[in-house]
N, C-alpha and C positions, 0 to 999 in steps of 0.2 A: 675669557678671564679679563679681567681689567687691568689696564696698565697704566703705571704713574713714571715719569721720570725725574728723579732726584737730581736737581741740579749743585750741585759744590763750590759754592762763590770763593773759601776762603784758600790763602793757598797754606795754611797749615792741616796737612794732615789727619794731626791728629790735636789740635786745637777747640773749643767749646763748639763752635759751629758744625764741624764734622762730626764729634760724638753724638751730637744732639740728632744730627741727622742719622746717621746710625739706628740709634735709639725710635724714633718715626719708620724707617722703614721695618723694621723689627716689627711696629704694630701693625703698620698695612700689611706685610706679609704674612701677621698670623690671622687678619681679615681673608688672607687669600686674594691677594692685589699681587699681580705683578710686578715688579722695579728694576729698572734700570737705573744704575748710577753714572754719574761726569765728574770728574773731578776736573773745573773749567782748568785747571793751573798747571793742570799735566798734558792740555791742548794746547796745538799750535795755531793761534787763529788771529784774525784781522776783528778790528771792527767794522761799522758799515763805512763804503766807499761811496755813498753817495751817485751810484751810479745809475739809479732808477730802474736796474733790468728787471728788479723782480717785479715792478707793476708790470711790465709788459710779459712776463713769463711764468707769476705765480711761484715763484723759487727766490731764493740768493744764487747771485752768480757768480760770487766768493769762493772756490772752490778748497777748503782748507780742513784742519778738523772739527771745526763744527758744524760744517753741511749733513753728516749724517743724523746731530742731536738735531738740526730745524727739523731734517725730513720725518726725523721721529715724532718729533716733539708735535707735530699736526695729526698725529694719528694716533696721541697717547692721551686715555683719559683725565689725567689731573697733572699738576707740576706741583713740586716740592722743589721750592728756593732757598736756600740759607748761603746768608753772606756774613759777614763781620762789617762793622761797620767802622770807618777808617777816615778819618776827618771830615765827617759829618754826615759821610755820603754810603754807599755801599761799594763794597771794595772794584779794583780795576777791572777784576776779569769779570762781576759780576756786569759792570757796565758794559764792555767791551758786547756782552753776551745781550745784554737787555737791547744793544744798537743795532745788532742784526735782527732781531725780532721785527725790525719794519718792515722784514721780507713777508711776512705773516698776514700783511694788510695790503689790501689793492688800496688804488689812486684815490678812492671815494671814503679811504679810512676805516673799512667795513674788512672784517676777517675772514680770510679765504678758510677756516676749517670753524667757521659759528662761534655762538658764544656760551655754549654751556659748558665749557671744559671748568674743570676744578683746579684752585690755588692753595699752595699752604706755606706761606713765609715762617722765616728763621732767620731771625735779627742778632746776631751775638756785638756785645760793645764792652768794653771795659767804664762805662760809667753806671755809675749803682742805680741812677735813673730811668727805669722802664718806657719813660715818655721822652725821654730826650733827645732822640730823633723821628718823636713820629710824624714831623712834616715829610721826612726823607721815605720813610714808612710809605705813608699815605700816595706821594709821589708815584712810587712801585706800583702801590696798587690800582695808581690809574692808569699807568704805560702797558700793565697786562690786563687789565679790564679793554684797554683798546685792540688789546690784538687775541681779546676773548676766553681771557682767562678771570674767572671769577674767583675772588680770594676768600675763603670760607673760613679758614683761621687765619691766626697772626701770634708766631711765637716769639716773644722778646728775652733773652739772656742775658741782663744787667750785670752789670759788676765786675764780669771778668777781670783775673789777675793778668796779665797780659804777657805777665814776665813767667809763669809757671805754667810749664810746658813737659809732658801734656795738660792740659787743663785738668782741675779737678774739680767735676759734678757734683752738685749735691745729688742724694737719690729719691730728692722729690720733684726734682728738677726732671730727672729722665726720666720717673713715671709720668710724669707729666709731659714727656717729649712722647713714649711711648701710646699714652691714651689720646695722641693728637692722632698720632698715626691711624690709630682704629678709628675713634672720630671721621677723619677725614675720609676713610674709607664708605662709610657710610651716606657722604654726599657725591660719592661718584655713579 
């Protein structure tokens, strides 16, 4: 069975970011994907310390709560990211998370687990413009293309009220979150 890990950039629970992702694992699981979920905000973890071990050892030498998601995450077939995006950028814990991803890459820049693993972004922002971070977007997509993950969709959720909590979805918004899910299932 194939397995994907959902990663949880935002730290709202129950916020547009998390529904949406919800909603995607919902369609990969009725593909018959396996999932695991992270909610990064309810881990305790460092980011990278610059301390070079993993070229020499092929691991992070970080030992915290997200040593288990790396050790996973090299043996899982697709990632699902969703962040909120939070003055311009993707939120902390999603960066925190994308810095230790250089354990993932030997010295020579090349990915200790190849490069056909599958990607499916999840952009939530409170401004109504779809494009208005996609330098930050595109960014993303080339720090996980370096450590071999291929982005095959790109979901963006404009507009958000930021103040109305939980969020509320339209329901063409999560069919559409939903037939990513199946979608992305299909290029794993």
């Amino acid at each position: 069975m194939k397995k994907v890990l959902i990663i949880n950039g935002s730290p709202r629970t129950n916020g547009a970011t998390s529904q949406v992702l919800a909603e995607i694992e919902k369609g990969l699981k009725k593909s018959g994907i396996s999932c695991v979920d992270y909610q990064l905000n309810k881990l305790t973890f460092k980011g990278c310390q610059g301390c070079m071990g993993c070229k020499k050892l092929g691991y992070c030498c970080v030992h915290d709560d997200l040593s288990p998601v790396l050790q996973e995450l090299k043996n899982a077939d697709g990632i699902v990211i969703g962040t909120p995006i939070y003055m311009f950028a993707v939120s902390g814990q999603t960066k925190l998370f994308m810095d230790r991803l250089y354990s993932l890459i030997d010295h020579d820049y090349k990915p200790y687990s190849g490069t056909e693993r599958k990607l499916l972004t999840v952009y939530s922002m409170g401004n109504p413009s779809e494009n208005a971070y996609v330098n930050e977007q595109n960014r993303v997509k080339d720090a996980m293309k370096l450590v071999g993950l291929q982005e095959t969709i790109r979901l963006s959720v404009p507009g958000n009220n930021v103040y109305e909590y939980p969020a509320k979805l339209s329901e063409t918004l999560m069919r559409q979150a939903f037939t990513a899910g199946e979608k992305f299932s299909s290029t794993l």
